[in-house]
NUDRENZA-622436 format. One line per 8 residues: their letters; for each residue x, y, z of C-alpha. Coordinates in steps of 0.1 Angstrom, whole numbers, plus 2048, in hexadecimal, padded with zeros to 3 digits. Each point is the difference from the previous one (the first is absolute). Example, Ala and Ser with C-alpha at 12.3 -4.5 7.8 and 13.67 -1.06 7.14 Angstrom:
BEGIN
as	87B 7D3 84E  80E 822 7F9 .
//
This chain:
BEGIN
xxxxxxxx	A50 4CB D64  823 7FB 804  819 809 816  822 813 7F9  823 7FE 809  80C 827 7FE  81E 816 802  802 818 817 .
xxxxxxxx	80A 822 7FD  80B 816 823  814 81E 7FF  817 80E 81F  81B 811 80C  81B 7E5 80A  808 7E1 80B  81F 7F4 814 .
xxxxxxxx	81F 809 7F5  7FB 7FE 7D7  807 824 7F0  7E5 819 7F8  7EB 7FA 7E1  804 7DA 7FE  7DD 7F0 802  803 7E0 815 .
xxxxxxxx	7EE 7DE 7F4  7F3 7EC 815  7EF 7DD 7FF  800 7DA 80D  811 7E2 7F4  7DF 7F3 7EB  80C 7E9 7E7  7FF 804 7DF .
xxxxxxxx	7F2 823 804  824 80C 81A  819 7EC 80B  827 7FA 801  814 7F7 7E7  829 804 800  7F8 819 81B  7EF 817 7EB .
xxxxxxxx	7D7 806 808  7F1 7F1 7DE  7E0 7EF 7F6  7E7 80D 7DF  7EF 81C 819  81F 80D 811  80F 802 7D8  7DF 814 7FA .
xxxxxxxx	808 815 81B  824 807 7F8  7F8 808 7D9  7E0 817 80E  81E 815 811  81C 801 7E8  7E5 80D 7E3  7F7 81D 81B .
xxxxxxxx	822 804 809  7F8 7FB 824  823 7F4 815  7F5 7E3 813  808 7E5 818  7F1 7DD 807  7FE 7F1 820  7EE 7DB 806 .
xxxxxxxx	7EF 802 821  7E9 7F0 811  7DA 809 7FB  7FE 80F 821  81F 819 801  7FA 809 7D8  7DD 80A 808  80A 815 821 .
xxxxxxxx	81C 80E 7F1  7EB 80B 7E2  7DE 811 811  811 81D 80F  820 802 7E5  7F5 814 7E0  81E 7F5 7ED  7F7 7DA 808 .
xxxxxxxx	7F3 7EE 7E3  7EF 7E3 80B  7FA 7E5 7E4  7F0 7E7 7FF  7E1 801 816  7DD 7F0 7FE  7E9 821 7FE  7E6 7FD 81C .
xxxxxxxx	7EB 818 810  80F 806 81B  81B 80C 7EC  7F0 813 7E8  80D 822 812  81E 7FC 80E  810 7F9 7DF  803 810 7DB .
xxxxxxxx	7F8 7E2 7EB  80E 803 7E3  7FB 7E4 7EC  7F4 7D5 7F9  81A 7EB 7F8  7E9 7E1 7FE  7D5 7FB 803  7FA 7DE 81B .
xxxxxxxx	7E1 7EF 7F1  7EA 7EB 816  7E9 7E7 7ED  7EB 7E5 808  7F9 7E4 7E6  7E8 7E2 7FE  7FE 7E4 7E9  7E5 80A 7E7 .
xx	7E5 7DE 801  7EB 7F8 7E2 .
//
């Protein structure tokens, strides 16, 4: 069975002082999934993210956080998207998952003996 890194998908009302209708998105420096690069949030999820929202149209902004303040700014923010997050139970409700953007598999090998 393996495990999945996920995006998540929460919807709310506002967030600081960025206009109505802009969805904020929010994740940690986790290279080479997010990180940094000539000031500019980049890395292969965060370009995922960013095509996911100009296809729907969706006006967006990227913030690099740290885990802690990305999740708690997320859980009670409905226009927070929080990408990218390791789907546990624990977390199975409090978020709209909306998608896998890699499968973790865990194997165990042996040397095969004649």
């Amino acid at each position: 069975m393996g495990l999945s890194r996920q995006f998540t998908l929460e919807m709310s009302t506002a967030m600081t002082v960025i206009p109505p209708g802009i969805f904020q998105l929010v994740t940690e420096k986790y290279s080479p999934v997010t990180f940094m690069w000539d000031g500019k949030p980049s890395g292969f999820v965060t370009d995922m993210v960013r095509e996911i929202a100009a296809r729907q149209k969706i006006p967006y902004n990227i913030r690099l956080t740290s885990w802690n303040n990305a999740y708690n700014i997320a859980l009670p923010h409905p226009k927070v998207v929080l990408f990218s997050a390791e789907r546990t139970p624990e977390r199975e409700k409090l978020f709209h998952w909306v998608g896998a953007y890699r499968e973790e598999q865990r194997h165990a090998l042996r040397e095969e003996r004649p």
